[in-house]
Each structure stands twice: as C-alpha cells, then as structure tokens.
N, C-alpha and C positions, 0 to 999 in steps of 0.2 A: 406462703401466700404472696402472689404477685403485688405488691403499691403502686408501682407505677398507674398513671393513668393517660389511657388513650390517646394516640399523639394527633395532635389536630390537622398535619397533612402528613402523605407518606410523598418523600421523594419516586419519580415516573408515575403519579395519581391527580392529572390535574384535576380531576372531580374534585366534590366535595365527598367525604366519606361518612359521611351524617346523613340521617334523613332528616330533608327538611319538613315545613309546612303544608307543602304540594302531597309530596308522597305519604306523611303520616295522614291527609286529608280524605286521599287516594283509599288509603286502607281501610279508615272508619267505614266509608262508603261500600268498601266491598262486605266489611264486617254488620254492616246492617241488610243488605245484600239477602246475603247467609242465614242474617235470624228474621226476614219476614217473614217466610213460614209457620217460626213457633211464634213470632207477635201478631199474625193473624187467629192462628188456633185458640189462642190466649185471648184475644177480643173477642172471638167467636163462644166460647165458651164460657167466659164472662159474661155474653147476652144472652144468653138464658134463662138467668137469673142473679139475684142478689147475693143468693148462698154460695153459688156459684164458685166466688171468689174466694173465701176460705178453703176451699180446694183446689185453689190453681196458686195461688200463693206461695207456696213453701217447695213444692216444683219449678217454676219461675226463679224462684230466688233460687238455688240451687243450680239450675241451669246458669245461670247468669259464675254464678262461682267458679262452674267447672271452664267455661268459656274464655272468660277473663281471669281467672288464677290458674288452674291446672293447666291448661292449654297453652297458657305464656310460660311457663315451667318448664313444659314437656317439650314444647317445641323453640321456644325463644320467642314468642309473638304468637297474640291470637290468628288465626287463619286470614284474615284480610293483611296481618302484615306480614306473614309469610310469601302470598301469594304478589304483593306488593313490591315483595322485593329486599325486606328490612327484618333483622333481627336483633334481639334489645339482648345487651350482654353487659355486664360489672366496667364500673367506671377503669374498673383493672383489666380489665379484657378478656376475663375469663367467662363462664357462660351463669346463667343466672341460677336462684335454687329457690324456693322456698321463701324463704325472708322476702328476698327483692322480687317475686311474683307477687306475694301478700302485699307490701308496702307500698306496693306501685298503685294497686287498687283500692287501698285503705280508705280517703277521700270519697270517691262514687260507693264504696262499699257503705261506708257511715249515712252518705248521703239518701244511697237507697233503704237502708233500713228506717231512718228517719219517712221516709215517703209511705214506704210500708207500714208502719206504724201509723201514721196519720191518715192511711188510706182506708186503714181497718178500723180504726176509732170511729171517722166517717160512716162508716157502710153499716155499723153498728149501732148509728145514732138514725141513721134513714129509714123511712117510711117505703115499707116494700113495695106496696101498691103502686104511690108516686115513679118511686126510681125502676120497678119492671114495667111504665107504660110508657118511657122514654127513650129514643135513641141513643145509641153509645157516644154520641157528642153531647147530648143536652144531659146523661148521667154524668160525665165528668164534669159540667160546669155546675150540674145539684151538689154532686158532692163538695168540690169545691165552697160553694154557697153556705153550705154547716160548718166552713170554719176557714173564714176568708181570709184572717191575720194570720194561719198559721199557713198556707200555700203560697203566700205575699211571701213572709218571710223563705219559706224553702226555695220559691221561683228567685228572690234576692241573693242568695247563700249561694246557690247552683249557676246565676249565671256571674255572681264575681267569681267563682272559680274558675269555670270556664274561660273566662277574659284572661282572669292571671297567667294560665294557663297558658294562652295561644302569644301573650306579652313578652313572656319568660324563654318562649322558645325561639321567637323572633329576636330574641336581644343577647344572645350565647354564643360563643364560637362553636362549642360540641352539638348545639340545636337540643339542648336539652329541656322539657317542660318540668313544670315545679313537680310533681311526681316522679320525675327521675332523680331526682336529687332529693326526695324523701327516701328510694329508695337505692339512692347509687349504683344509678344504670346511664346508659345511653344508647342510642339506637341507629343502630348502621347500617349503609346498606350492604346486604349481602352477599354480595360480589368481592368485596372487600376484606371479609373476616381473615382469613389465610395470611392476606400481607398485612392488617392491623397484626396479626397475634406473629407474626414473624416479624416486624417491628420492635414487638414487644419482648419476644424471646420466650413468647408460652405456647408450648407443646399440646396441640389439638387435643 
C-alpha cells in the first residue's frame, strides 16, 4: 500500500490540482440538477396524502445511498463531479473503495436518518384532516410546529456542519473538507490523475 500522500503541486502544472470551492460548488449544482426529477415525484406523491409518506421513505433513502455511496465508489464522484471535472481518490493516490465512499457520507448519512426519524414521529403524531387540507409549504411548517425544539436543534447541527465544512476547505493546501479527512480522500481535478499518480509512482 502506497503512504505517500498527494503532492501539492506537480512540476509543468501551474494549476492548482485540487478542486477548489467554485468547482465542488459547480458539481453540487449539477448534482441537484440530476435529482429534481425524483425530488419532484417525491413532493408529488407526498401530496396526496399523509400515508403517503411511509411509502416513499425507504425508497428515498435508498436512492439517496445508491447516489452518494455506490456511485462515488463506482465511479470516483457522484455524477455532478464527474461531469465537473473532479474525481475524489485516497490521500495515497490510489482510487477509493468502500470504506472512504461510506465515510465520506457518514455525517449527511446520520444527519438524514435523524430527519427521517423526526419526520416520521411528526406525521405520526398529525391530524390527517388538518395536514391533507394544506399546501406542501404550510405541511412542512405543521410539522415542524409538533416539535419545534427538535427541527431548531437539527437546522443548528446541519448548518454548523455545513460552515465547518466550507471553513475547512478554504483553509487547506489539498482543498480538503472535514469529510475527506474523516475519510482520507481528496479531490482532484481530473485532468490531472495520470501525472498525480505518476508522481506518485502508482500504476493505473
């Protein structure tokens, strides 16, 4: 196993060989891009009804898995940072597996199941009548409503992570966010991989 870790310029590269803030910002965009279609169907079919939602849940979350874990595996990056330009590979330079796809998402992974959880408590404690004669903006702020210290603290939780996040990656020579260094990655651009890993002396 290679140790070394990624060198921070390659001589003939004046770029920078990192993606920065622009370009990971770039990708989120195209990556939501991509899933309006199933977060419209998913609104859509949530307005239907209350019960609804016990049936679109565990689909939902699943998608969500296969997108951001198997896809960052398979491919090296979800489809927006593919298509961006950027691929996320081992502080060693080698390409990612399993482990560091899971760990990279572990945080939004917890995060979402905490949501999920308090979203389904909610919808279980609501008056069907009320929340099916409402708009899908005024049902998220009912639910919300049954249980206002615990969506305070999640919106709290979610956006210091967030910040940390975008602090961490601004403040790095490698441009790395606290999630890559939970799971010992970094994220390069594309263009790049061949002479990082001939640099590094590892064999594609």
């Amino acid at each position: 196993m290679n140790e070394n870790q990624t060198p921070l310029e390659i001589d003939g590269i004046d770029d920078s060989i990192y993606a920065g803030f622009w370009l990971r910002f770039a990708s989120l965009l195209i990556d939501a891009v991509i899933m309006l279609p199933i977060i419209f169907l998913i609104l859509y079919l949530n307005g239907l009804g209350k019960n609804i939602y016990f049936y679109t849940v565990i689909p939902n979350f699943v998608f969500g898995l296969w997108y951001y874990i198997y896809l960052t595996k398979k491919n090296g990056g979800t489809p927006g940072k593919i298509i961006a330009g950027m691929k996320i590979i081992k502080l060693n330079g080698e390409s990612i597996d399993w482990k560091e796809a899971i760990l990279r998402h572990s945080i939004l992974l917890v995060l979402t199941l905490f949501s999920v959880i308090m979203m389904t408590l909610c919808l279980l404690s609501a008056d069907e009548t009320v929340f099916n004669n409402l708009g899908w903006m005024k049902r998220s702020q009912y639910l919300m409503s049954l249980s206002p210290m615990f969506f305070l603290i999640y919106t709290w939780v979610s956006n210091i992570w967030i910040y940390s996040e975008f602090i961490v990656l601004l403040t790095n020579k490698r441009k790395r966010a606290i999630h890559d260094y939970i799971a010992g990655t970094v994220i390069v651009k594309t263009r790049y991989i061949s002479k990082i890993r001939e640099a590094m002396n590892i064999q594609d």
